[in-house]
N, C-alpha and C positions, 0 to 999 in steps of 0.2 A: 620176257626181259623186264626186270625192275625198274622203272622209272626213275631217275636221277634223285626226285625229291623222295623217294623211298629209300634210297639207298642209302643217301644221306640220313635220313630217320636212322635207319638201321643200324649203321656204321658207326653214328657220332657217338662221342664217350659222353658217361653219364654227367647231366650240366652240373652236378652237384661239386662234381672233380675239378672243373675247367677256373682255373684265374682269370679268363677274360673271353669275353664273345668271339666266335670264328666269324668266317662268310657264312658256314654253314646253320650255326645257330641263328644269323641273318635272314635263310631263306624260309627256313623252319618257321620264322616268326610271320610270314606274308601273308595265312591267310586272314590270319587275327586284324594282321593292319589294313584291309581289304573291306572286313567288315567296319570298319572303323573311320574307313575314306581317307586315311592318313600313310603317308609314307616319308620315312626319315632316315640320309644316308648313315652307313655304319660300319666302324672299321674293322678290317679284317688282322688280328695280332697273331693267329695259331691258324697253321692246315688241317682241317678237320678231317682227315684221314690218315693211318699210319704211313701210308703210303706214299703221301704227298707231302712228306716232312719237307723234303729239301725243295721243294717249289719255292720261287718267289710267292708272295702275294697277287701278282699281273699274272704272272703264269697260271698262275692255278685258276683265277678267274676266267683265263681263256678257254681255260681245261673244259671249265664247266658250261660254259658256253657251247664249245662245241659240240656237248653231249647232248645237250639241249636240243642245237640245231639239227645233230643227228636225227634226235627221236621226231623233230617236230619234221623233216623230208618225209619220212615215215608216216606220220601223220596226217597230211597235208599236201605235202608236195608243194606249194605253190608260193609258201610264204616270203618273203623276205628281211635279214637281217641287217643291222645298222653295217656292220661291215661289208654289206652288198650278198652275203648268204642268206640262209633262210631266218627267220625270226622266231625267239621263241613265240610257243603260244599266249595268248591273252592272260589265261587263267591262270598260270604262272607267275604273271607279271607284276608289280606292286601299280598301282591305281594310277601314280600319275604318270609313268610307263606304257599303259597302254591306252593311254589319252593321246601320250605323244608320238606313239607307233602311228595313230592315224594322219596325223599332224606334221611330224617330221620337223619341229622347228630346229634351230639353228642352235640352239642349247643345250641340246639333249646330244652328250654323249655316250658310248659304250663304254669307254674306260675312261674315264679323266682324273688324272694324282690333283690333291689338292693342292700342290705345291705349281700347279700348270696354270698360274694367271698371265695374262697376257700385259698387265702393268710390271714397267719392268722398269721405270721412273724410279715412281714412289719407294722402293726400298731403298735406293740410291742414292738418294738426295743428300750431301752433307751439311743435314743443321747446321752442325756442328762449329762452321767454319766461323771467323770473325766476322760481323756482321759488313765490315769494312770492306773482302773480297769475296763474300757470297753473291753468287749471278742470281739475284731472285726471279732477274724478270726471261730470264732462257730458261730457269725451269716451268714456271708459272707458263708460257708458252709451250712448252713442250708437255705438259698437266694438262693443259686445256683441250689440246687434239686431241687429247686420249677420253679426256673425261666426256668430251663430247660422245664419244661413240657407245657413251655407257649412261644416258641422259642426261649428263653437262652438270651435274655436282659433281663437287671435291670429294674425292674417295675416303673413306676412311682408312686406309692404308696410309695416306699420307698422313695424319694425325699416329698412326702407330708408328710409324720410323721416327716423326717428334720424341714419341714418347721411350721408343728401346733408347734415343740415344739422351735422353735426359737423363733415365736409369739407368746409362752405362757410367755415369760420372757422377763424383761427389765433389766438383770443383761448382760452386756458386756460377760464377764467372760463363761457363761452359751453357750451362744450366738455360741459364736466361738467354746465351745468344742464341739456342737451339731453337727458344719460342720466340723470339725476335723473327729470325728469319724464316722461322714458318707461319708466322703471322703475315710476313711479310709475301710469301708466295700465295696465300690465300685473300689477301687482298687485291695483290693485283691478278691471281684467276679467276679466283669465284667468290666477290667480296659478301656474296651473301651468305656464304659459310663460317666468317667469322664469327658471329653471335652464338651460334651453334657448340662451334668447335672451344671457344673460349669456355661455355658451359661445361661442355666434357671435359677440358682442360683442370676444371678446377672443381672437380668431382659433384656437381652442381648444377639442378635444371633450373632452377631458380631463385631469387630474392629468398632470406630468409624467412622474412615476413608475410609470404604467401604460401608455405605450410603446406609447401609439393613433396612427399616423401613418397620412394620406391615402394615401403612395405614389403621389401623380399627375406620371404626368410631361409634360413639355410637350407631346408625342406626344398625350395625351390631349384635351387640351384642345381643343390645334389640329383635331383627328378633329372633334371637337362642333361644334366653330364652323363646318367643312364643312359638315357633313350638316344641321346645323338653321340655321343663317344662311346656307344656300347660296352659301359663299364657295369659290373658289377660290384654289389654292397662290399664284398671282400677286396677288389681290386682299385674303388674310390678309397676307401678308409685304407689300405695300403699306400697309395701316392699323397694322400692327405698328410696321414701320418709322415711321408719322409721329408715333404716341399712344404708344408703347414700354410702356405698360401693357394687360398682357390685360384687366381691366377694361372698360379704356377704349375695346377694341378691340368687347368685347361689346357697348358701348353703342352705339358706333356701328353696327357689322350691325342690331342690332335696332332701332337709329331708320328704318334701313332694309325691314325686313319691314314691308309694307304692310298685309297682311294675312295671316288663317288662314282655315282652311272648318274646324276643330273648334277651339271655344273652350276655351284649356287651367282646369283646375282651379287656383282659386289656390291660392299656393304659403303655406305654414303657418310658423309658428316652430319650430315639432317636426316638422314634416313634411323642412325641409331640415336640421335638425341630425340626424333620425332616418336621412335619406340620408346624412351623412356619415359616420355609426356605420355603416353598412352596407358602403359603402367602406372604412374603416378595416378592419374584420372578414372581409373579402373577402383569403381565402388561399388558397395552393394554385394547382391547376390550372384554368383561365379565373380564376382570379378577374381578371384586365386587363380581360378582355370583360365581366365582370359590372361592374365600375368604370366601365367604358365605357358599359354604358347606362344608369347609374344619371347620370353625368353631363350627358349626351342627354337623359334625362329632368329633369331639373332647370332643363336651359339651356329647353327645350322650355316646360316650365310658368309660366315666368318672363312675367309681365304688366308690358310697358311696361320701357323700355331700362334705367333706374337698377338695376329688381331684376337686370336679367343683370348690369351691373355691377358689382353686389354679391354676388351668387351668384357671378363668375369668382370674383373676389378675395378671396372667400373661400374657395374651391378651388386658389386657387395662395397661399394666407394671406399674405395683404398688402393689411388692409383700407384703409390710411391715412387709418383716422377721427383719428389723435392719439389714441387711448384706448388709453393703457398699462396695463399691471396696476394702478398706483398709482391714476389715474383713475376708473378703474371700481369699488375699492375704497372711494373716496370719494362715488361716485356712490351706492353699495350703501347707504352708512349714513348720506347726505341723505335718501336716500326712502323708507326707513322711520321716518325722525323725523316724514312727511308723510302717507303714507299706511299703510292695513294692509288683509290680506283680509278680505272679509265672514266671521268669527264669531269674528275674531282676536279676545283681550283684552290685550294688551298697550297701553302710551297712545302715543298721537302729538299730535303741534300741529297745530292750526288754523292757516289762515294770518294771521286774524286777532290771535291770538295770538304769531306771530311778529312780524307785524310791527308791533306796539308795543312791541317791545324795540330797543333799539339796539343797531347794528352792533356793537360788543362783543360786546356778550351773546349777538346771533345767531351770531356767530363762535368765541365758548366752545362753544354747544351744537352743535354742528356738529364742532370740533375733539376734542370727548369720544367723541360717534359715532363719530367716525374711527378714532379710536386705535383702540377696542376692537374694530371692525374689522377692521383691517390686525393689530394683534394677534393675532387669534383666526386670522385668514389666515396670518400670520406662522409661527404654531405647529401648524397645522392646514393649510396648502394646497390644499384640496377644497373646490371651487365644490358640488359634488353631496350633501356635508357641510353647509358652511353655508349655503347658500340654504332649504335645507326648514329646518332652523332659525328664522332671520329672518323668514320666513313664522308660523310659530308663537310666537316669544317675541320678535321683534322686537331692536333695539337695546338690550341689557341687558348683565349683566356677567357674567350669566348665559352668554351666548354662550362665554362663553372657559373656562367649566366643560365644557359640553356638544360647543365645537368644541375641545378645547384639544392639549397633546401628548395622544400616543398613540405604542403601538409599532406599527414599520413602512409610520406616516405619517410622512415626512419631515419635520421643521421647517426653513425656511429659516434657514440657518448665518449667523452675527454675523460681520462681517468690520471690518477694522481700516481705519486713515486711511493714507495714505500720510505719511512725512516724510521732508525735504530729504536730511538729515543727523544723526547723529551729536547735534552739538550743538544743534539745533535740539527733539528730541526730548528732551534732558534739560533744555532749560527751559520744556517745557509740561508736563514731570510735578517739576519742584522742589518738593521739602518731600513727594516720595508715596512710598511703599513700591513696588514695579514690580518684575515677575521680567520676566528677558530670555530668549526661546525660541527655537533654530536656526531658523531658516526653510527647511525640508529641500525638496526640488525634486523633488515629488512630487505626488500626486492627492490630494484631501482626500477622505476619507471618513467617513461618518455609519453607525455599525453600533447596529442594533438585535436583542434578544434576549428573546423572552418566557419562561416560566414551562415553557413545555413544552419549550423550544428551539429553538424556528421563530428563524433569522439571515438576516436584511435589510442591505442593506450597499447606500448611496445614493451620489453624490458631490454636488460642492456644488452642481450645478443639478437633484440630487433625481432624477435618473436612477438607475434599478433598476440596481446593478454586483457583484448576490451574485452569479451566473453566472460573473463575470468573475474571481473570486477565492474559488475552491473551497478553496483553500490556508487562506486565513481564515477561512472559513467552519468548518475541521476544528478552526481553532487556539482559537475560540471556548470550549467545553469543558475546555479546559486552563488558561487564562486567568482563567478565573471564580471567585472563592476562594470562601471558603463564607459561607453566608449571604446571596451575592447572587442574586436567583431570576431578577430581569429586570432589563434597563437599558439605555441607551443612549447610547455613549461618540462620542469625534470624535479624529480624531487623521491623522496623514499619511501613506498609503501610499507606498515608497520602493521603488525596483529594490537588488536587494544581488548584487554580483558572488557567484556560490557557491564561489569556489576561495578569494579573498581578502576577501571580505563585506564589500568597498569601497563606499559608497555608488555608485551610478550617476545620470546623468541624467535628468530627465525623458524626452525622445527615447526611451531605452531602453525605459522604461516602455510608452509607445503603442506597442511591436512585439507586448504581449499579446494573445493573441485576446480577442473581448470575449465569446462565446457558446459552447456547446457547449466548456467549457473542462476537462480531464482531469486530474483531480491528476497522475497519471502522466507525463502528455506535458509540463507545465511545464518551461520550459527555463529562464524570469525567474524569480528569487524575490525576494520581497519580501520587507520588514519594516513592519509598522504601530506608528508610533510617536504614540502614544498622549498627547491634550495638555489634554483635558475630559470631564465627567462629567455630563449633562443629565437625567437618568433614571435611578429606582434603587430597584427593587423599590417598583412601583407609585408609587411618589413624583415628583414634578418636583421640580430642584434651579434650575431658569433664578434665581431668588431668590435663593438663595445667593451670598458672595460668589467669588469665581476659586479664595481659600484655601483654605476649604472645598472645595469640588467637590474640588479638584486631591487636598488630602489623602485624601479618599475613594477617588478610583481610586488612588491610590498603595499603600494601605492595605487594600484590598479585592481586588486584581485582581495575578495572579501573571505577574513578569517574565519572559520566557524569549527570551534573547539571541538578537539577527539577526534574533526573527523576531517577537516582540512587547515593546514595552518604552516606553520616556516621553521624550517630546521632552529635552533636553539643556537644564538651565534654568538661571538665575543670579538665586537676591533678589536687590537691591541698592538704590540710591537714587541719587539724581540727584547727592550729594557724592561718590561713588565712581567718578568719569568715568574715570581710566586703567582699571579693571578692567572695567567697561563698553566701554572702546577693545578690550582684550585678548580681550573673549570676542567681540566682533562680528567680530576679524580671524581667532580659533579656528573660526568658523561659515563664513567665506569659504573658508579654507584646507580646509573638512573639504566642500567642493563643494557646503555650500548658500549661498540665493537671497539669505540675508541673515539679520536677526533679527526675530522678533515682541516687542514692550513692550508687556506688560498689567498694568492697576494689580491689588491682589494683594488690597484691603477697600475696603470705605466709605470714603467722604470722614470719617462721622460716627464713625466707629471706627478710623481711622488713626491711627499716632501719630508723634508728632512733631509736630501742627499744633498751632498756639495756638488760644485759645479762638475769636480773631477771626477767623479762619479759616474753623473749624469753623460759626460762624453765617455767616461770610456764605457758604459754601456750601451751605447749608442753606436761605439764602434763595432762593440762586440756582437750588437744585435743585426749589422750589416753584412757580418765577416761570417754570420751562420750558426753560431753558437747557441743560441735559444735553445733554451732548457735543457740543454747539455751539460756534462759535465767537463768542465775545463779541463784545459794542458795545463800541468803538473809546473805553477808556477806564472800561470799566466793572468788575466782580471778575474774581476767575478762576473761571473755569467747572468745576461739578460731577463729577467722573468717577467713575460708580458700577463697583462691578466686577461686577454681575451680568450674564449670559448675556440678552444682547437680540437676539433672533430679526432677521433680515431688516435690519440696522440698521449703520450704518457710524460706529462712534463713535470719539473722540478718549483712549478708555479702553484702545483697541486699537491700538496704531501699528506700522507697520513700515518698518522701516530696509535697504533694497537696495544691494547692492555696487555698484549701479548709481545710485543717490541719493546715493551716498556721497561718489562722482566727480565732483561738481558740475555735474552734468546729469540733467536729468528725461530719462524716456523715457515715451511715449505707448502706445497702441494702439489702432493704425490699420486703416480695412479698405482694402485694393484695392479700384477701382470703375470703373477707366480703366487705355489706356497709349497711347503714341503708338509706330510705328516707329523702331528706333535708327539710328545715322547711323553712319558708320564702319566700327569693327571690331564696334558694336554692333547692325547693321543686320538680322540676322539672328533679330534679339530684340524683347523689348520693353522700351522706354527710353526717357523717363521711364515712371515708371509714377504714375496720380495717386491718394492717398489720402483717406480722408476720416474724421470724427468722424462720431459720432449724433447725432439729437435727439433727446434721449428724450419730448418731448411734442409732437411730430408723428410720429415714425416714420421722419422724412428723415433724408440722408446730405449733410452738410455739406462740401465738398471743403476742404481744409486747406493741402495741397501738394503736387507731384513729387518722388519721388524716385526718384534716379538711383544714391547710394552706397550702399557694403556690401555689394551683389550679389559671388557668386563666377560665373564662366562656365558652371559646373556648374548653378547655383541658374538664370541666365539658360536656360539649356535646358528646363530640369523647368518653368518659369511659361512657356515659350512654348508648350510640348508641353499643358501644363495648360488654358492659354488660347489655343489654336489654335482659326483661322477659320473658322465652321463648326460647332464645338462646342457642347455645351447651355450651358459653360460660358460663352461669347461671347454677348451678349446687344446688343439691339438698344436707341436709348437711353432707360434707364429715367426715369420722372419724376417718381422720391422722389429723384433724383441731385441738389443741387442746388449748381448749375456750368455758366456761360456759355459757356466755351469747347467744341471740337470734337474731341476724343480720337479717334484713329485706331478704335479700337476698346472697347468698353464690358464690364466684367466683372459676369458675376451675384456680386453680395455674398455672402463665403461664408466668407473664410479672415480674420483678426485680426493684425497684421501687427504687431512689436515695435520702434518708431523710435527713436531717440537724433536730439538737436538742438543746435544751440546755443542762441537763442532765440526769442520770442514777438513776431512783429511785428503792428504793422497793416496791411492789405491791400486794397485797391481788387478788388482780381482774385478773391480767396480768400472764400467765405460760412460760413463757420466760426464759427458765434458772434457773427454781426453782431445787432446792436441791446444785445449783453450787457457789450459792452464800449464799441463804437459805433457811432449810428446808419446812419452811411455807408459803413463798412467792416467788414471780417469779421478774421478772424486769421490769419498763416499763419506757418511753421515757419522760419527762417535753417538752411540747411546740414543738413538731413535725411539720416539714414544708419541705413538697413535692420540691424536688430540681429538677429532671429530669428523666425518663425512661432509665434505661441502655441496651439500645439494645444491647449493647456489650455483656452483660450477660444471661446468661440460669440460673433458678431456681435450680440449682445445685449450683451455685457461691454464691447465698443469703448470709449475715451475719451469721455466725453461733451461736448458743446459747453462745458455749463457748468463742466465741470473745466478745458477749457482756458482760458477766461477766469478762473475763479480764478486757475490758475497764471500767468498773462499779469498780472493784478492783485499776485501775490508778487512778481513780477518786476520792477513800475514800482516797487514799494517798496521792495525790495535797491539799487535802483537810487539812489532817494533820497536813503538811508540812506547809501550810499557817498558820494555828492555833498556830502552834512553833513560828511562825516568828512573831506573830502579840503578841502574849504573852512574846516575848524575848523585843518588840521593847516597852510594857507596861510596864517592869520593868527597864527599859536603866534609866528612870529619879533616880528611888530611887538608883541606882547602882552609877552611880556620884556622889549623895551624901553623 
């Protein structure tokens, strides 16, 4: 009689035929993994026998089973199986099987669906509810008994029912109360999971500035999904191809695995953020192989399809819950006004308490949390910082002492508004004092310096760039007059030709190496031109107004030409527009991007304002309006001049050579292109780009464009995005865009467009519902300006900037229509 594993040899069709792994090509494969000391569950999609069509999956594995036990009574006689029969043989068995045949632990099943956990909570839980009638603290009780019996962390299961139902809604609103209240039951179960779970939360194991990257690449991924969803190369690139997110690719294999024979341990909230730190830190020689099974092991322990889901997609970071950093910052400092750990003393509300307030009022205390939150983030950027915090003292104001600046923590840099024009800019700062600054075309940098001399040197997305710039780092010491011990300035790094100390372009600049960089071997030099003063011998100055600061470094810190010195600046005021014309065309002509206009004091300490002025901005600046843009008819708006972290205010403007020209430009990412026709056939032509959303995470397609390419530039993106490549991607489904693109790009590069203007669009999902319900936005006459290396696909255009600008534009329009109708009736009016 043929032995079972022969028969099966025998029997099974050629693998060349099969779309996807049996059992039987499972068993087939054992003794390979035998020598290998590895065994990894795998699911069963086809009966590997003609015979056995109509079997279940379960069925069939009993089938085989019992054939087994037959042969091995036969055998033996004396064995015993997990079911209380005989047991197969040893040799049969995969490696950690017949470890646990001796053993017998409490784990080790014969049949177990992976769908058989015994948490039956955690998929239950409704986020979802308003934060106002959610019972955090009877689920959080009823979490903990369970999680107890499973070494007393928070499951990661709870973090995936966050996350299905964040992505089951595109309501903002919804969104955040989901992580509110689940921040909320992990506070009060297992407060030491917050820190964790926030990380994964926000597709992020760390500060940007500490330069923890996965390094997985798609190789990795796909390897996993072979060996533990027993997919094959034709049967991945099939569900790839249809679901175009790994994710979603995960989900489905593992709706697929019917079953395991060892039941995996469930997966923890620190258990997969602690595997992602191990990946990250994984260098050197094998570390690929070590990444490789730590990811194996993850996909492997994943209970039920959502968590592989969430486990891919968080392994290739792109979880598409819609929770941006702003989101989760907001969610941070609802649920500590709700809940706190057991022996915290800090106060929180009842819900009872809240909610016999009125909406107002629940919307003050929520908007104060915030701030001081996003503030204390603002100045501080370290989840690993503020989280044990807020645990401890909760929502106070306290936080922004404790998390606040520091050296060689980055603070997120204030950035300015964009404006049309010229004169547009000097009638939102009329009646204000305002210096004007080159806008030099270069890398912004943030350098810090403590007491000892330790120099940090960030750019503006807070990336560690002292390595990069050994040169400033030497000029440091020279620079520093006396009396100043520590501090932390901002200003622009510039390439300087060395024969003629000509400014040079950005371009030039990214040819510096960025690591292992040699004073010596510098070929670029630079000049840091130097334009704020945030820090200064232990002091914050963000308070301060612009005047101050500015006078400090001026006055403190020693000039040395070409290679440290002060942005190029101009007082002025809004009545001196030709000299204001004269120094903005001095800034073009000298190869920079344009001007920066910052007010220079206080509204309250400005002069020149009348009294009435000065109160009603003072009203205005109480009632919340800073650096907003006013209701339609109401004062003018406050412009303070102090240093506001992370913040885009109307105190900061800037004027572009290319705003100047009476055309906006955008930026856009590539995400598509179709083959060109012609002489352009050989390329790719149109190419389609898109906007963000910054509160989903999608990519909004906008328009084609076909101009401004040089045939040079057409070679380098087809070479770049050639068929085939990791770059080429199969289609994604944050893309969103009906139509059929010859081929799909992985999001990557920030693309710099010029337009004429702003239509509405049937075809285009750009900002539909922000401007209107039925259509989206799209571009007239699109023309490729330049590559912004300076940008990461986070900076892209956002939707909603382009329906502002779409919104400036029905107004110019208006506006022109009055004038052109005032100037048609002027004749019969004289008459």
């Amino acid at each position: 009689m043929s032995s079972p594993t022969k028969k099966r040899k025998r029997d099974a069709p050629d693998p060349s035929t099969q779309g996807t792994r049996s059992i039987a090509s499972f068993f087939q494969s054992q003794a390979a993994r035998q020598a290998q000391k590895e065994w990894t569950p795998l699911s069963s999609q086809k009966a590997p026998e003609a015979n056995d069509q109509s079997l279940s999956d379960e069925a069939l594995a009993r089938k085989l089973q019992a054939e087994w036990n037959n042969q091995d009574v036969t055998a033996t006689g004396t064995a015993t199986g997990s079911e209380g029969g005989p047991a197969p043989e040893a040799s049969i068995l995969p490696e950690p099987l017949r470890e646990t045949k001796k053993a017998k632990p409490k784990n080790v099943l014969s049949l177990q669906t992976s769908a058989g956990a015994e948490d039956t909570v955690s998929p239950s839980v409704p986020f979802d509810q308003t934060p106002l009638t959610f019972d955090s603290t009877k689920y959080a009780q009823e979490l903990k008994a369970h999680w107890a019996t499973e070494g007393g962390n928070a499951s990661y299961a709870l973090l995936t029912q966050a996350f299905v139902l964040a992505n089951a809604t595109t309501s903002r609103i919804k969104i955040v109360d989901t992580l509110v209240n689940f921040l909320r039951v992990l506070i009060e179960g297992d407060p030491s999971s917050v820190l964790p779970a926030v990380w994964l939360a926000t597709n992020s194991i760390s500060p940007p500035y500490h330069e923890s990257e996965l390094g997985l690449g798609g190789s990795s991924i796909s390897k996993a999904f072979k060996k533990i969803y027993g997919l094959n190369n034709q049967g991945l690139k099939t569900l790839y191809d249809r679901l175009g997110d790994a994710g979603d690719v995960a989900f489905e294999a593992k709706k697929r695995q019917s079953f395991t024979l060892v039941r995996p341990k469930p997966l923890s909230i620190k258990g997969v953020y602690q595997s992602l730190t191990r990946i990250a830190m994984s260098k050197g020689s094998g570390s690929q192989e070590t990444k490789q099974r730590i990811v194996e092991k993850l996909l492997q322990d994943t209970r039920g399809a959502e968590e592989s889901r969430y486990v891919v997609r968080t392994l290739v970071q792109n979880l598409r819950i819609g929770a941006v950093k702003t989101t989760m910052l907001i969610a941070l400092a609802r649920a500590f006004l709700y809940s706190k750990p057991d022996g915290a003393e800090f106060t929180t509300y009842t819900q009872q308490e809240l909610a016999r307030l009125k909406k107002d009022e629940i919307t003050d205390i929520y908007s104060s949390a915030e701030e001081i939150v996003k503030a204390s983030y603002a100045r501080h950027p370290n989840y690993n910082d503020i989280i044990p915090c807020l645990l401890e003292i909760g929502v106070t104001e306290e936080l922004l002492l404790r998390c606040g600046l520091q050296l060689h923590v980055p603070l997120r840099p204030m950035l300015g508004s964009i404006t049309r024009d010229l004169s547009e800019m000097l009638t939102n700062l009329q009646g204000r004092d305002f210096t004007c600054e080159f806008k030099y075309d270069g890398q912004r940098a943030q350098v810090h310096c403590d007491e000892n001399g330790k120099i940090s040197i960030f750019s503006r997305h807070l990336e560690q760039m002292t390595e990069k710039y050994p040169d400033l780092v030497s000029l440091v010491p020279q620079i520093r007059g006396e009396g100043v011990s520590s501090f932390i300035l901002e200003g622009e790094v510039v390439a300087v030709d060395q024969d003629t100390r000509e400014l040079q372009p950005f371009q030039v600049l990214t040819n510096r190496a960025k690591k292992n960089v040699e004073i010596g071997a510098i070929k670029i030099a630079v000049c840091l031109f130097a334009f704020d003063l945030m820090y200064l011998n232990g002091t914050p100055l963000l308070d301060r107004p612009l005047r101050e600061r500015r006078g400090l470094l001026r006055s403190l810190f020693v000039e040395i030409p070409n290679r440290f010195t002060w942005v190029k600046s101009l007082d002025t005021t809004s009545a001196d527009s030709e000299t204001v014309l004269e120094f903005f065309k001095s800034a073009t002509e000298s190869k920079c991007e344009g001007i920066m206009v910052k007010v220079l004091d206080n509204e309250a300490a400005a002069n020149g304002l009348s009294s009435a002025n000065t109160a009603n901005e003072k009203i205005e600046a109480q009632t919340g309006t800073n650096g907003q843009k006013p209701v339609k008819g109401g004062r003018r708006k406050a412009l303070l001049s102090t240093y506001e972290p992370d913040k885009r205010l109307e105190s900061w403007l800037k004027v572009k050579k290319d705003y100047s020209a009476s055309s906006e430009t955008l930026d856009l990412i590539p995400v598509a292109a179709w083959h060109g026709n012609g002489r352009k056939a050989k390329w790719w032509s149109p190419i389609l780009l898109a906007v963000r959303n910054p509160d989903t995470g999608s990519l909004e397609a906008v328009t084609k464009c076909m101009s401004g390419f040089s045939d040079k530039f057409y070679q380098a993106n087809k070479d770049k995005y050639a068929e085939g490549s990791p770059d080429v991607i199969s289609r994604p489904s944050y893309v969103e865009y009906d139509g059929e693109p010859d081929v799909w790009f992985a999001p990557q590069e920030v693309w710099e467009t010029a337009f004429a203007d702003i239509t509405l669009s049937p075809t285009y999902t750009a900002a539909l519902g922000l401007v209107s319900e039925a259509r989206g936005l799209s571009l007239r006459f699109p023309r490729f300006v330049k590559v912004r290396e300076d940008k990461s696909i986070d900076e892209a255009t956002t939707d909603d900037y382009l329906a502002l600008l779409y919104r400036k534009q029905s107004e110019r329009a208006q506006l022109e229509e009055a004038a052109d109708a005032a100037r048609d009736v002027e004749p019969e009016d004289q008459e």
